[in-house]
C-alpha positions as CSV (number, residue, x, y, z in Angstrom):
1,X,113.3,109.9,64.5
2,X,116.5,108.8,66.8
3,X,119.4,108.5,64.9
4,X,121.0,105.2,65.1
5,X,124.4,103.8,64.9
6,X,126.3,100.0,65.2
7,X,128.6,100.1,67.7
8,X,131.4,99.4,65.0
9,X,130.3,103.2,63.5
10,X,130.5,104.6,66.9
11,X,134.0,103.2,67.6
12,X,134.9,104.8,64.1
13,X,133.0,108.2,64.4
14,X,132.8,108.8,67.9
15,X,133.9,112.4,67.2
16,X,131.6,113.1,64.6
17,X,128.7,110.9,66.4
18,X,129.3,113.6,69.6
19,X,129.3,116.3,67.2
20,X,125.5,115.5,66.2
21,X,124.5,115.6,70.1
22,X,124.7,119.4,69.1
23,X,121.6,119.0,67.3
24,X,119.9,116.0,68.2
25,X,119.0,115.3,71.9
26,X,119.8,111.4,71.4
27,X,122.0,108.8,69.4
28,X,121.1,105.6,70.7
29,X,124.0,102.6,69.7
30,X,122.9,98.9,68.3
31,X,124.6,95.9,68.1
32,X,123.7,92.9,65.9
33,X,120.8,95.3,65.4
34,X,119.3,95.5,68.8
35,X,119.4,98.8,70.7
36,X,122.2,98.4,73.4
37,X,122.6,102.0,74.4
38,X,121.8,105.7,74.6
39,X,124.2,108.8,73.9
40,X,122.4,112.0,75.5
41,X,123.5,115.5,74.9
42,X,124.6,117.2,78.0
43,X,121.1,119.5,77.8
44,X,118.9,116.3,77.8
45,X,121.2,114.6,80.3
46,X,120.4,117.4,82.5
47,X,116.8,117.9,82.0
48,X,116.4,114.1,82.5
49,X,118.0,114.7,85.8
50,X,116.2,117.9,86.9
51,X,114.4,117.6,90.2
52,X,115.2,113.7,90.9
53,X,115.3,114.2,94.8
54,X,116.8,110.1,94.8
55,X,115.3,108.3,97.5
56,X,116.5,108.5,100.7
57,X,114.8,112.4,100.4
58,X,112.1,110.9,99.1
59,X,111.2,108.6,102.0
60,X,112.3,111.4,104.3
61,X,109.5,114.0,102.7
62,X,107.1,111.1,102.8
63,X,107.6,110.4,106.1
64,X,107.6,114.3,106.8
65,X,103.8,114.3,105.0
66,X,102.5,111.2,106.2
67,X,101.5,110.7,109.7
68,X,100.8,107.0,110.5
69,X,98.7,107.8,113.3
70,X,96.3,109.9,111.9
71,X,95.7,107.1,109.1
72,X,95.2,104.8,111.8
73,X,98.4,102.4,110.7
74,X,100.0,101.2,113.8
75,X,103.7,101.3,113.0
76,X,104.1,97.9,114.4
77,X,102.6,96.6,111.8
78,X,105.6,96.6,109.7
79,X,107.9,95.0,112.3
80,X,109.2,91.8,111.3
81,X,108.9,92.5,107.6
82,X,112.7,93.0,106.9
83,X,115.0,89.7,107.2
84,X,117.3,90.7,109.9
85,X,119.8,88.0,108.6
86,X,122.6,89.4,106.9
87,X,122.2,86.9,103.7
88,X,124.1,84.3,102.0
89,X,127.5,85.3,100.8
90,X,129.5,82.7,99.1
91,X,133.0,84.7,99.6
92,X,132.0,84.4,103.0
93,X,131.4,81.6,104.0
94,X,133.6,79.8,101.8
């Protein structure tokens, strides 16, 4: 079972609320009721994170493993897909 706390208890007990990270892996924070947030132990933190490559070295190792030709994708096929236009910018063009 997560253990649960308002955010008013957190603002009073934030010590002791980090202090049960120790033993639990996560607190999570409600407000009205409603989950609003997680607090996770620096362990858990940390195994959450483990081997997340992000995804710039993702694409990169799938474009290292993947070879279009072979799979008979002509790499034309996904010119024009990307809006070229920089966008609309209301600060901008104010």
């Amino acid at each position: 079972m997560i253990k649960e706390y308002s955010m008013a208890e957190a603002r009073n007990q934030f010590a002791a609320i980090v202090h049960d990270l120790k033993t639990t892996p996560s607190i999570q924070l409600t407000r009205r009721g409603k989950p609003v947030a997680m607090l996770l132990a620096m362990e858990e933190y940390e195994r959450l994170a483990a081997g997340k490559a992000g995804f710039w070295n993702s694409y990169q190792a799938f474009r290292a493993s993947v070879d279009l030709a072979e799979m008979e994708i002509d790499p034309a096929i996904f010119g024009g897909l990307r809006d070229p236009s920089p966008g609309f910018c209301p600060i901008l063009r104010a």
